[in-house]
N, C-alpha and C positions, 0 to 999 in steps of 0.2 A: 469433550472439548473443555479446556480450563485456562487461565492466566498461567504461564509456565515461568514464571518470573517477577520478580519486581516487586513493589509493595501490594500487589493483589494479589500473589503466586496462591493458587490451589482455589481463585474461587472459580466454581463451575462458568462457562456461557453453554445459551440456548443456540442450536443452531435453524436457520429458517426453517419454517415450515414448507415441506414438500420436495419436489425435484429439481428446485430452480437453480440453485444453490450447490456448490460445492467449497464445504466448510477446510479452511486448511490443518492439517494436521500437526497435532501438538508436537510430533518429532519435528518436522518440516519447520514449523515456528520457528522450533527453538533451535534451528540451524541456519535459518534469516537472522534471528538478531545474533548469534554469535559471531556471523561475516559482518554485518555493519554495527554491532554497538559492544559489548551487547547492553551497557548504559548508558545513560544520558544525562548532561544537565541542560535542561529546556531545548528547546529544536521546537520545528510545526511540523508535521505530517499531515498527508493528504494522502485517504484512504481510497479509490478511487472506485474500485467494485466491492465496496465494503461488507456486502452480503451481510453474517451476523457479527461485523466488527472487529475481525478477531485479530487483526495485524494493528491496526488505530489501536484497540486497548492494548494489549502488548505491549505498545509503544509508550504510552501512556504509563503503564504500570511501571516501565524501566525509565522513566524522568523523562518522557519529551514533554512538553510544557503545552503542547494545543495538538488538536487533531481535526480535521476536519472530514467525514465523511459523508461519500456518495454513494446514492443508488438507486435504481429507478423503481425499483421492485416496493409497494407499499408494505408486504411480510418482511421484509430486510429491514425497512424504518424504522419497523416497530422492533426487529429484535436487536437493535443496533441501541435503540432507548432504552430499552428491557437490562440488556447488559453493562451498560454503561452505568445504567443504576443501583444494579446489582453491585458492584465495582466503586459508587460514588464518587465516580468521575464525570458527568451530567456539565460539571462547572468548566471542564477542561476544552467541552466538545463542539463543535456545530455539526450539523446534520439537514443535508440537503436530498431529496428524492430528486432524481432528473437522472437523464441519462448522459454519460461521460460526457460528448462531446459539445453536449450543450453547458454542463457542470465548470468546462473547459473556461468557455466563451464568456460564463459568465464569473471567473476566477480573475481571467485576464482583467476584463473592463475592471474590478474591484482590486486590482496592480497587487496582486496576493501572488507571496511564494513561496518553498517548503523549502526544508532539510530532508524533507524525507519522502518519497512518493512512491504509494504500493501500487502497484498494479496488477493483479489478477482476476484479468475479464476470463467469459466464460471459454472455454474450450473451443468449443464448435463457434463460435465466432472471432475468432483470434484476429485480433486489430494492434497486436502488439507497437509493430513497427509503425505501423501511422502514429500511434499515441505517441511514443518517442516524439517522435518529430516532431511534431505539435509543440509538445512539451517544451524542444528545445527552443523551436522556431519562437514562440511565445514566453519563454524567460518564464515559467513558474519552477524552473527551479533553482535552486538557491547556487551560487560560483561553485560552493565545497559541498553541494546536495549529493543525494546519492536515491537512484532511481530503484527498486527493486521489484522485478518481474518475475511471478507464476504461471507457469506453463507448461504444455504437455511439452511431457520430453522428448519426441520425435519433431516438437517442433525449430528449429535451427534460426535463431535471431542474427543478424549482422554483428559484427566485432563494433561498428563503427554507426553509428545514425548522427548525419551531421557532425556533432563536437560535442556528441555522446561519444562513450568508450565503453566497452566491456569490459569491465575487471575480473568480475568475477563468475565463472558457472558450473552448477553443480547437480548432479542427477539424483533423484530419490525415486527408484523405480518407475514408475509412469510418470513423476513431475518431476519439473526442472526450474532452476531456479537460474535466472542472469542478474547480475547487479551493473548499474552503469555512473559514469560519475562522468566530468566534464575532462576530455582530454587536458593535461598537463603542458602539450608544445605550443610552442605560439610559431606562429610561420613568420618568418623574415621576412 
């Protein structure tokens, strides 16, 4: 696993210690940011199952200007600091342990919002589409944001959550990738 891109391209990350974790893969990456960037000048990201960071740095490396990453797991914390140091971006970042939904609640209250929202919770708990919702219901994301979700690809997300919209989805073997933005129509 490495920066596939950006002004960090080629330095190594650590990925979590143990089974908790599933790290995304450097083709997989670099087929996320080629749908939504694949550069940037400044944006905020919000890492959401940031495990070893690997989408927040990424994003980081290709100009988004802040990141903010969650994760409840204490081995993610630490390799999420690990690598961001590795990469000396440390100044870009905030890093919160807690779990999503509380990460959520306490986003709102602090009236925080992104350009950019990863979501790749684990597998076998897939809460994709609640998180949507949430997300929409609660405004952290940005008018012109763009949400991007990892997931097993037998899983089958809604075209539509709210006034979320699928744009865009794409299959890499067992994972699948949806992105969403805020529909376009306005109703009469």
């Amino acid at each position: 696993m490495r920066v596939v891109s950006g002004e960090n391209k080629g330095i190594p990350l650590k990925a979590v210690p143990g089974n908790s974790t599933r790290p995304t893969t450097d083709k997989v990456k670099e087929a996320i940011f080629n749908m939504i960037g694949p550069y940037f000048r400044g944006g905020i990201a919000l890492d959401l199952f940031a495990g070893s960071g690997g989408l927040g740095i990424e994003g980081l490396s290709r100009g988004l200007a802040q990141a903010v990453f969650v994760d409840r797991e204490g081995k993610a914390i630490a390799t999420i600091k690990s690598n961001l140091a590795a990469c000396k971006l440390e100044d870009k970042a905030e890093i919160y342990r807690n779990d999503a939904n509380r990460a959520i609640k306490a986003l709102v209250k602090r009236e925080r919002s992104f350009d950019f929202i990863f979501l790749d919770p684990p597998y076998k708990l897939q809460q994709l589409e609640q998180l949507l919702s949430t997300i929409e219901e609660e405004h952290l994301l940005k008018a012109d944001g763009v949400i991007v979700c990892e997931h097993s690809s037998d899983v089958v997300l809604p075209k539509n959550v709210g006034r979320l919209e699928q744009i865009k989805y794409e299959k890499y073997g067992i994972i699948a990738i949806s992105i969403y933005h805020f529909t376009s129509w306005v109703e009469e």
